[in-house]
N, C-alpha and C positions, 0 to 999 in steps of 0.2 A: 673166270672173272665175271661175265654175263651174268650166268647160273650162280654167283652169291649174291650178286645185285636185285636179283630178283627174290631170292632167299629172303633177301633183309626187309626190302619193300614190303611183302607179305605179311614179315612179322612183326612192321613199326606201321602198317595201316590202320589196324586196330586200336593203337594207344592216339593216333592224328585224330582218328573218331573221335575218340572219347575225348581226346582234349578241348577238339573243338565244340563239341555238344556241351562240355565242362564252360567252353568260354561264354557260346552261346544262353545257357542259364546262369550265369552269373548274374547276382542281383547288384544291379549299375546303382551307385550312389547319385544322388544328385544335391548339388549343394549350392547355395545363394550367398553372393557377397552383394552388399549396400554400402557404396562408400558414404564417406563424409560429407557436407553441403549444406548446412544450416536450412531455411526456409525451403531452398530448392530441393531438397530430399525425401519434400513430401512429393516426388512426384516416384515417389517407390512404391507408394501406396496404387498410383495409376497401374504402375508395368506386374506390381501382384495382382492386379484384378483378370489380366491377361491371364497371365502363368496360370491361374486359375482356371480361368475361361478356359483355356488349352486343356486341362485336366492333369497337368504337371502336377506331381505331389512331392516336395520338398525334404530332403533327409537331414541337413544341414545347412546350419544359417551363420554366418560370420558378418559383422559391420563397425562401421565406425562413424562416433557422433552421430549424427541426423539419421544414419544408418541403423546405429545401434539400437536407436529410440523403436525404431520401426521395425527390428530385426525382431529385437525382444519379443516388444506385442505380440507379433505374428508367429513366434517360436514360444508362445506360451499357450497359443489358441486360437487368436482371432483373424479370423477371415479376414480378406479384402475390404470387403464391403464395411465390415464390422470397423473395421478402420478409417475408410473413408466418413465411417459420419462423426466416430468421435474427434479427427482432426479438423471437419470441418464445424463442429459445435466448440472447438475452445478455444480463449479468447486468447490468445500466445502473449501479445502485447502486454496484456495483464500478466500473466503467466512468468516473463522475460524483467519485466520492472520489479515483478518483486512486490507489489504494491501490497501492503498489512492492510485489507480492511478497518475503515475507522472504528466500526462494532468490536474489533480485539485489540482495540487500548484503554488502559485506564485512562481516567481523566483526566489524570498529570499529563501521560504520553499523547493524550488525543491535544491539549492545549500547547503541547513544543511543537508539534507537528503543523500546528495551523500558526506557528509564529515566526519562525524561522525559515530561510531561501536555504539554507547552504548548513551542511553539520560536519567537521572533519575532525579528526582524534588530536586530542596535543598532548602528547606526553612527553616529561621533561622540558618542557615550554617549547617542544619543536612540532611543530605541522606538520600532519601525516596526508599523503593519498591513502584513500581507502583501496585493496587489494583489487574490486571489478563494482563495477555496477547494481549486479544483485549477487545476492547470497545463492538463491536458487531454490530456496525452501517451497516455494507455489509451485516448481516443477516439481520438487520431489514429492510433497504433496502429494500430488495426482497420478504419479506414478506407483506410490504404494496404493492408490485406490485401485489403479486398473491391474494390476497385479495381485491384487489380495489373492482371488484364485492359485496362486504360484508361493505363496508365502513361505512353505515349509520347503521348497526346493533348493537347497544350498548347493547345490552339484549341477550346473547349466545344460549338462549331457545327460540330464534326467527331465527336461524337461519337453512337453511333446514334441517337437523338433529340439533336437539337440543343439548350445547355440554359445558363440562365444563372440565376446568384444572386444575393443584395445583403447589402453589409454596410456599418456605417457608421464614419466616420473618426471616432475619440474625442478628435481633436485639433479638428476644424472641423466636427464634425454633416452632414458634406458624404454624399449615396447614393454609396457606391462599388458600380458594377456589377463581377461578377466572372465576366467573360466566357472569359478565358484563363488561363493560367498551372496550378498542379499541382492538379488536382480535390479531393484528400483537404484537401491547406491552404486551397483556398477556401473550400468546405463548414465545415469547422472553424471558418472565421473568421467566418464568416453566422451558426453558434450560437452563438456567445462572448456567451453571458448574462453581465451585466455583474454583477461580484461572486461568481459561481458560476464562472466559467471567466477564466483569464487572460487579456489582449488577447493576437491576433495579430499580428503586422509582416509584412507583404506587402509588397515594392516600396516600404521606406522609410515606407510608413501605418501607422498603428497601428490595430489593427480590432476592431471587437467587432458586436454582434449587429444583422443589416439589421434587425431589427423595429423598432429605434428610430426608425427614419426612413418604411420601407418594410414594411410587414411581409403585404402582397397587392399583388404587382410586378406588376400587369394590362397597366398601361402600356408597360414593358417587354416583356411576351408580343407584346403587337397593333404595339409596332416591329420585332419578330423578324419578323413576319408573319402571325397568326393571325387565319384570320378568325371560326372559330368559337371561345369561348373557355369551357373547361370549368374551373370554379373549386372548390374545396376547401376552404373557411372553418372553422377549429377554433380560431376567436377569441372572446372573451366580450364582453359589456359590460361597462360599470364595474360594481363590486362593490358591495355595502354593508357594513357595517364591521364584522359578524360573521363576513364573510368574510376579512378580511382582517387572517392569523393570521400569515401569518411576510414577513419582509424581502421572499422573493424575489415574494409577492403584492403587497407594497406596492411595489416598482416595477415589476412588469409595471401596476398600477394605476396608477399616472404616465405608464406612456408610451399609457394605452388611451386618456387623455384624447387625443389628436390622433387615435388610428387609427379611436377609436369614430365620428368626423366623417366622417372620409373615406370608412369604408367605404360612407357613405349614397348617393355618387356611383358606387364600384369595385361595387357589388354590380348597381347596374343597367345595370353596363356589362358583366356577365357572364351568358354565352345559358342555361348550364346551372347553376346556383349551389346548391351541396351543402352544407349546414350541418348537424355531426351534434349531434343532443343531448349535449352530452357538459359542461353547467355547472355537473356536482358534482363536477366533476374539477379536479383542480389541475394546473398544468406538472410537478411532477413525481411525479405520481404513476406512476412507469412499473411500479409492481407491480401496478396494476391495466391492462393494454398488452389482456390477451385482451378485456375488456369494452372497453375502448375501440377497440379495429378493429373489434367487433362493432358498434358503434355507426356507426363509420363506414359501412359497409356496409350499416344497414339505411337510414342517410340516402340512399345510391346510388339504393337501389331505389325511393325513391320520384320517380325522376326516370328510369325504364326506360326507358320509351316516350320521352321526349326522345332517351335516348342510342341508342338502337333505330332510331330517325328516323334518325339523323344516318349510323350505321354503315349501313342499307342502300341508303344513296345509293352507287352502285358506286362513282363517282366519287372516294368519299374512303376505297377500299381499298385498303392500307398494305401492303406486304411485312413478315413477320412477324420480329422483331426473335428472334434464337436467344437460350438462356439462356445467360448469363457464365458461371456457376460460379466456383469458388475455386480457384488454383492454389497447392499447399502445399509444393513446393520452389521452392530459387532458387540460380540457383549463380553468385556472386558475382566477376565477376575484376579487378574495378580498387574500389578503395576512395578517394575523396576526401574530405577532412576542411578545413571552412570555418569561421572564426570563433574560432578556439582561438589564447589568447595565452599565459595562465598555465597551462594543462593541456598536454603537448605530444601529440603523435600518439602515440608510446609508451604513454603513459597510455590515450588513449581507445582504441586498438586493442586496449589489456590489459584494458578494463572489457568490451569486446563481446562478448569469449570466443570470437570464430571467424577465422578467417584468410582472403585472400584466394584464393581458387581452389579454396573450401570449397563441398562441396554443401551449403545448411542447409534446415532447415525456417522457415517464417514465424514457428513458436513460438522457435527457436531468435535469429531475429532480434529479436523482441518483447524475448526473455530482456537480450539484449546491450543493447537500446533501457533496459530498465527499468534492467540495470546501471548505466549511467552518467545515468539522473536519480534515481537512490537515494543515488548522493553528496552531489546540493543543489547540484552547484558549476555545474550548468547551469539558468538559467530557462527557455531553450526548446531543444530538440532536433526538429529538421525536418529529414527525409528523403525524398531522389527516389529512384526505383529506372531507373532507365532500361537500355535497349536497351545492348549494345556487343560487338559480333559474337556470340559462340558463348555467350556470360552476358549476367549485368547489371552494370551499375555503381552502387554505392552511394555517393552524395551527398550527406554528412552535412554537416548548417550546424547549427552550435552556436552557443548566446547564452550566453556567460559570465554567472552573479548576480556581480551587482556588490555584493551583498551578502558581506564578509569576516568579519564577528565578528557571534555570535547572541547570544541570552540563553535560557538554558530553566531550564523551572520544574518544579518535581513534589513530591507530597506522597506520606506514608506513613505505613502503623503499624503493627506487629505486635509480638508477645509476648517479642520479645529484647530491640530495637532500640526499644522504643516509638515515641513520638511523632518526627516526623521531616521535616523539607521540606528540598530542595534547593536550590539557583540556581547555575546553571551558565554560567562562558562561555568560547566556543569562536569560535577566530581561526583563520582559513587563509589559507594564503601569507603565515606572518609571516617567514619566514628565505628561503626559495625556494618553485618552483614543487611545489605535491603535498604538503604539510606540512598539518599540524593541530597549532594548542596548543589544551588543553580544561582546565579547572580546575573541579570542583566543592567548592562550602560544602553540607557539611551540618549544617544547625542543628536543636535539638531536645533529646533527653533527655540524646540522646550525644552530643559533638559529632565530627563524622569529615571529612575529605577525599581527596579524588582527583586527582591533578596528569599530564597527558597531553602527551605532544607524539610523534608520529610523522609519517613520511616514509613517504605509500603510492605505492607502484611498482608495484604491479599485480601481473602477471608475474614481475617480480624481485624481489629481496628487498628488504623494506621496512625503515626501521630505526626504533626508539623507545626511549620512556625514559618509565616509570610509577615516580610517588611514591604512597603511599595509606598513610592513617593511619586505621587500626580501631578502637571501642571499645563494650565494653556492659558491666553488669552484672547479671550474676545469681545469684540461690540456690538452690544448690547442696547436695547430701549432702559433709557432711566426711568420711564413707568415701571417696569421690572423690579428694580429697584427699589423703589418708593413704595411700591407695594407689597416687601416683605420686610422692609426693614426701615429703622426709625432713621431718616436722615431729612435734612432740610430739603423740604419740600419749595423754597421759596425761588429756586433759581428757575432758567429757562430751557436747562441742558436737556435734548431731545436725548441724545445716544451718550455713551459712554464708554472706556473701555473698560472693560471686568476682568482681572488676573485674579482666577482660581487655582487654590493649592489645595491639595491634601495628602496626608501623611497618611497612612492606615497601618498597624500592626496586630498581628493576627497570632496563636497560638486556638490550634482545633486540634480533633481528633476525627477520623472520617473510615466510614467501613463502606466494603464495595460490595455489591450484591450481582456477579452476570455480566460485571464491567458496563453495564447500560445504568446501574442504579448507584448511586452516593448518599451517604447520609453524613453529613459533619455537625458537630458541634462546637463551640469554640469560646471567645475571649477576643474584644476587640479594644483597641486605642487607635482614633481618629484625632489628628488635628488637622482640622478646618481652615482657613480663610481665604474670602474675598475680599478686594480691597482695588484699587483707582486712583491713579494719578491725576484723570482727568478733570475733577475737583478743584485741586492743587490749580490747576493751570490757566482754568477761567478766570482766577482769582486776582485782577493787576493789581489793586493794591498791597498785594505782599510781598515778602524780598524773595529773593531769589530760592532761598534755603525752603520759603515755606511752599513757594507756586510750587515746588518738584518733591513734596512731602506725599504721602501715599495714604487716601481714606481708607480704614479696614469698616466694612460691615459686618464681618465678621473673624473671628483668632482664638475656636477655641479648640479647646480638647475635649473629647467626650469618650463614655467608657459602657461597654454594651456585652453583654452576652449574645448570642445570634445560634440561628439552628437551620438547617437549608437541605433540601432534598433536590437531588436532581434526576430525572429520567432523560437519558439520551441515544436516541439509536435511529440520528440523523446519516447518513453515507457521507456526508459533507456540512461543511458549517454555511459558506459562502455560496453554494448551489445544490440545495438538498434535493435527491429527486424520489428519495422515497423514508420512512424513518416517522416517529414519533418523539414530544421532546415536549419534556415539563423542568418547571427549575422555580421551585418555589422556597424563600426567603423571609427571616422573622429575625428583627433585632428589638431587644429591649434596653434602651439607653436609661442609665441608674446612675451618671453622676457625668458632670462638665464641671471645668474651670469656669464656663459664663461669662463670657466677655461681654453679651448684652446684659447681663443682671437680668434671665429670663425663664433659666432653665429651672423645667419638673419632669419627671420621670413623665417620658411615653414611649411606644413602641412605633416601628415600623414594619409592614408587611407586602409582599409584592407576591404576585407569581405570574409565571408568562407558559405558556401550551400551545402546541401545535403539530403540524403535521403534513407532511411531504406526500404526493401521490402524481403517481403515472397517471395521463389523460391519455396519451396518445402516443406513437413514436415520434421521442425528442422530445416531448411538450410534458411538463409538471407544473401541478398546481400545488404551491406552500399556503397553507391559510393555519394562520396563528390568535392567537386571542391573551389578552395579559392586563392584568391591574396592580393598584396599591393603594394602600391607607396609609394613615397616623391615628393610632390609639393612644389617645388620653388629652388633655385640656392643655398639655405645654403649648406657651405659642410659637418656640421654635420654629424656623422658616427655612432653617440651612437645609435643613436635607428632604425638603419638599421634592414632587417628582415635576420634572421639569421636564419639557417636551418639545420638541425638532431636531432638525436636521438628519445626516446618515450617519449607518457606523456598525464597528460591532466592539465589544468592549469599554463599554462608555461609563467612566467611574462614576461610583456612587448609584442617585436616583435618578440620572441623565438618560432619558429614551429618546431611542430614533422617531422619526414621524414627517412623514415626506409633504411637502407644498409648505411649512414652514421652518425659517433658518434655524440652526442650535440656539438654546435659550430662548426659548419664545414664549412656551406655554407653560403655567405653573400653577402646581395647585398641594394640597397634602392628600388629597387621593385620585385618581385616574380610572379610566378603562379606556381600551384601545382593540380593535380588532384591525387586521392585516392580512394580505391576497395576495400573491402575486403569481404572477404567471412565466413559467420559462420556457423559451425557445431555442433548446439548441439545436441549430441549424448546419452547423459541422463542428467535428470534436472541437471542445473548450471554447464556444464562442456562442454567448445566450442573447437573444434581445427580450426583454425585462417589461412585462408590463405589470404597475404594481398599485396598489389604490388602501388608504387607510384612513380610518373612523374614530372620533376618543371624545369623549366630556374628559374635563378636565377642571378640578377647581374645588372647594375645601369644604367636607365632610359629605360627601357625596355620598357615600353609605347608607349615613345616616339621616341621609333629607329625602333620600331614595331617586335623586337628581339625577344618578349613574344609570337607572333605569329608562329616562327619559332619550330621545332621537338623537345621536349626534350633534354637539354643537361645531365640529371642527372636523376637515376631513382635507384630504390631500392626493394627488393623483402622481402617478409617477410613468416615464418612460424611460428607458436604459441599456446599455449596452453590457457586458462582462465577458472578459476574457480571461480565461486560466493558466497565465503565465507561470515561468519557474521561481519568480520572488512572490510571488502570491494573486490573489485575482487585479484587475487591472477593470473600474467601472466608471462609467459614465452617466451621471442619470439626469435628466430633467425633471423637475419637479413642480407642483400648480395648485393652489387654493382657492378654489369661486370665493372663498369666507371673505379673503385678504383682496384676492385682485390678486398676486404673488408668483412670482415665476422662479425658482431656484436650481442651478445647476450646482452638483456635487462632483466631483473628482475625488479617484484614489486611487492609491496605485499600492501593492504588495498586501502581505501580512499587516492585518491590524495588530499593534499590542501598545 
């Protein structure tokens, strides 16, 4: 028995050798999971600079949400470092809101936007919540940019680290792995925090955030193949209820109830497990990003010597992955357009603003991508870029909103128009494809309206038709009066109250040039009048019926052709901090009813210019310049330009002009130059210093009077905040001319 035991030793030592030299070069996999963690997850970027440092080279990457974002990147090419500056150069905030730069609306879309607090869908007369917050478009955006390098990789186990995601089906809670298909739209679909980001549709699923299900895909890593597995945990435990201040805490608290379980088994199934302090962080605190990668990386380091082990094993040394980089043109020669029923390709190739066989920039494509979701008429806009000989071809799949008629709300108040709310509703594709009807009710002190309906074409000329009915009342100097219009001069009435109407009705045509440029022509019908009780009232020997009869100075209708250009490519109407902006105006009135027995054909003409500039961090300087005429011998006085008070939208020839009230200054031609200075001192909150110059007074042109020193000028000081119903200002205002002190109030959207 001895003597076979040693027989067999002898002849199974040789195969123990080799087995063990066999185990010994074995090429050890090593694979990386990133869990989920919104803001906090940029501290993955910290614990790769480690892994790096160490000289670990990575064979596989598996993540989820904040994971995935980061997994990708770095499984496409880019370094640590490389990572650390792009996360710490982007503006997530921005990113997260969704926000359409003003530059990619038409000027229909740029005017709803500055009028409106609140937009919700009502279809079949029922009020809808919108699905999340934002769409997501500015993240996806900028994930096809950093990814352009990867573009034609539809297989994720081809890519230089090998690398997969998860996200979950919102229809059947089912893990969907996202192994193939376009990198930028899977990644996207693994963070779709539910209620902060839109769902995805991938392949007919509807997708939203792997954390729900999977939020440390371990599993997934060690079927790829990994035998060592380095883990990055930027998850918390359940909270307590001090903690748990807004929505997006209380369900990431719902779904930690399952993860907080699991992770008890996933953590001791991981060789190297990095968990950075980081539980007074919220998911989205991403303005605090620098302290949180620093966290991540000081958690790295207390796990050196493991990753140190592992990297000086020769055996598991990697060929060194080159940096991606960013490539910033793209020259585009076939365009494909998917999913469009009611917009047709005319339309969307007019909103992108570049042509096929164009060299563009990535900002230039971004520009085209945000034009056409600033219309609203699309819920998703997803983009391939791919390969196609000597260019790329652009693959545009659009999701039509099936959403056709909104509702929107907005409040106001200021020192004309007092008190004031809106409700708005606006219907598209009621006649054909490309239309808008819009009607707003405004109720309150005055009551006013706004009736909409155009045809935008883009490119071409667009066609519409505006009704809008004005009204306020105010008091006014009866010199004012007396001085454009024939009434008895014999009483002793200092002030007055003046109730201004007008009617305007419009039929134009308007073509867009770059969505900064407008050019309309048109068709007008105005009915006019001013008129005062006040009259009436002085008056004691009349009866009762006559004291409360109402003086018109004016009742008529007048009919005008009009032509108007606009240049605008302000960032903002209400606190511009950089942009140029003209908007020049010509009407030629050809016929009134004449309620004074006065009317002859003359013209009017206006224009106003300016320009927004950075001084310094937080401080802008706007400095604008603007006049008008009256050409011909009518002596018509209605539509003189009249000059004070604040505002923006001020019907008719009515301009702002600070140190004197509304209606104060009048004349049939003007010049006015304007300054002011902005101080934002923390987000959304300016102090105003603002100072303004004008002659003012009738034929100025032509006496060359407008050339002469200022006869009137006004100083201003001010407060403005950028609330959610619109800005919210304070201003003081001061004339040396007058002696004059006026303070202005307003609160919301002007309209």
């Amino acid at each position: 028995m001895l003597k076979s035991l040693l027989i067999f030793c002898v002849l199974i030592f040789p195969f123990l050798v080799l087995s063990q030299e066999r185990l010994e070069n074995k090429d050890v996999k090593v694979g990386l999971v990133l869990s989920g963690g919104g803001a906090k997850g940029l501290a993955h970027i910290g614990a790769l600079k480690v892994i790096e440092e160490a000289g670990v080279k990575i064979d596989y990457v598996t993540g989820t949400s904040m994971g995935a974002i980061v997994g990708a990147l770095y499984a496409s090419g880019y370094s640590a470092n490389e990572l650390d500056s792009i996360f710490k150069n982007t503006d997530f905030e921005s990113l997260i809101q969704d926000n359409v730069p003003r530059s990619a609306k038409t000027f229909y879309e740029k005017e709803d936007s500055e009028r409106y607090a609140l937009t919700l869908p009502f279809n079949k007369f029922r009020i809808s919540i919108p699905q999340a917050i934002s769409g997501g478009q500015s993240i996806y955006n900028e994930f096809v940019r950093l990814l352009y390098h990867v573009k034609d990789v539809d297989d994720f186990s081809k890519l230089p680290i090998p690398f997969l995601c998860v996200a979950t089906d919102v229809e059947t809670g089912d893990q969907i792995l996202l192994d193939k298909g376009y990198l930028p739209e899977a990644i996207l679909a693994s963070g779709t925090f539910p209620s902060l980001f839109r769902p995805v549709e991938i392949n007919g699923r509807v997708l939203i955030d792997g954390g729900v299900v999977n939020n440390y895909p371990i599993g997934e890593l060690k079927k790829m193949g990994a035998d060592v597995v380095i883990g990055v945990d930027v998850q918390h435990g359940l909270s307590d209820r001090e903690s748990l201040l807004s929505a997006t805490e209380i369900l990431l608290q719902i779904n930690n109830y399952r993860t907080v379980r699991d992770m008890q088994k996933k953590s001791a199934q991981t060789d190297i497990y990095i968990t950075p302090d980081i539980k007074d962080y919220s998911v989205i605190d991403f303005d605090m990003g620098n302290v949180i990668i620093d966290r991540g990386e000081e958690a790295a380091r207390l796990h050196m010597g493991e990753l140190l082990k592992i990297a000086k094993d020769s055996n598991l040394k990697r060929s060194k992955i080159l940096a991606a980089g960013i490539k910033d043109t793209l020259f585009v020669n076939e365009l494909t357009i998917q999913g469009n029923y009611n917009y047709s390709r005319a339309y969307i190739k007019g909103k992108l603003r570049f042509n096929v066989d164009d060299k563009i920039t990535f900002k230039k494509l971004q520009q085209g991508i945000n034009n056409l979701s600033a219309t609203g008429n699309f819920r998703a806009i997803k983009y391939e870029l791919l390969n196609n000989e000597e260019g790329v071809e652009l693959l545009l799949n659009v999701k039509e909103n099936p959403d056709k008629m909104f509702i929107r709300l907005g409040v106001h108040f200021d020192d004309l128009y007092k008190s004031a709310g809106i409700v708005n509703l606006t219907r598209k594709n009621v006649f054909m494809d490309d239309d808008v009807a819009s009607v707003d009710f405004i109720i309150g002190d005055n009551l006013r309206y706004n009736l909409e309906y155009y045809v935008d074409k883009g490119f071409y000329w667009s066609f519409g038709i505006n009704s809008r009915f004005d009204d306020f009342n105010k008091e006014i100097n009866f010199d004012l009066i007396k001085s454009n219009f024939d009434v008895d001069n014999s009483s002793n009435i200092r002030k007055i109250n003046l109730s201004a109407s007008d009617l305007t009705n419009q039929v134009y045509l308007q073509t867009v040039i770059e969505e900064e440029f407008a050019f309309a022509i048109g068709v007008e019908h105005k009915l006019l009048k001013y008129s005062t009780k006040t009259l009436g009232q002085i008056d004691t020997t009349s009866t009762s019926t006559a004291a409360n009869a109402r003086t018109y100075f004016e009742k008529s209708n007048y009919y005008s052709t009009y032509g108007q250009l606009t240049f605008d490519t302000y960032d903002d109407v209400y606190f511009p901090t950089k942009g140029l902006f003209f908007d020049g105006d010509f009407h030629f009135y050809v016929l009134s009813s004449d309620f004074n027995d006065n009317f002859k054909e003359f013209s009017v003409g206006k224009a106003r210019m300016g320009g927004a500039f950075s001084l310094a961090r937080n401080i802008y300087l706007n400095l604008e310049t603007e006049g008008g005429f009256k050409w011909g011998i009518s002596p018509i006085t209605s539509l003189d330009f009249v000059l004070g008070g604040y505002g923006n939208h001020l019907v008719n020839n009515f301009v702002p002009f600070y140190g004197y009230d509304f209606l104060s200054l009048v004349g049939n031609s003007y010049v006015k130059a304007y300054g002011r200075l902005d101080f934002e001192f923390v987000p959304k909150n300016h102090i105003l210093l603002a100072a303004n110059v004008a002659n003012v007074g009738d034929d100025l042109f032509r006496t060359a009077d407008w050339f002469k020193a200022p006869e009137f000028s006004g100083y201003a000081l001010g407060y403005g905040f950028e609330s959610f119903i619109g800005p919210i200002q304070v201003i003081y205002s001061y004339s040396p001319q007058i002696k004059e002190n006026h303070f202005f109030f307003s609160i919301g959207y002007w309209f």
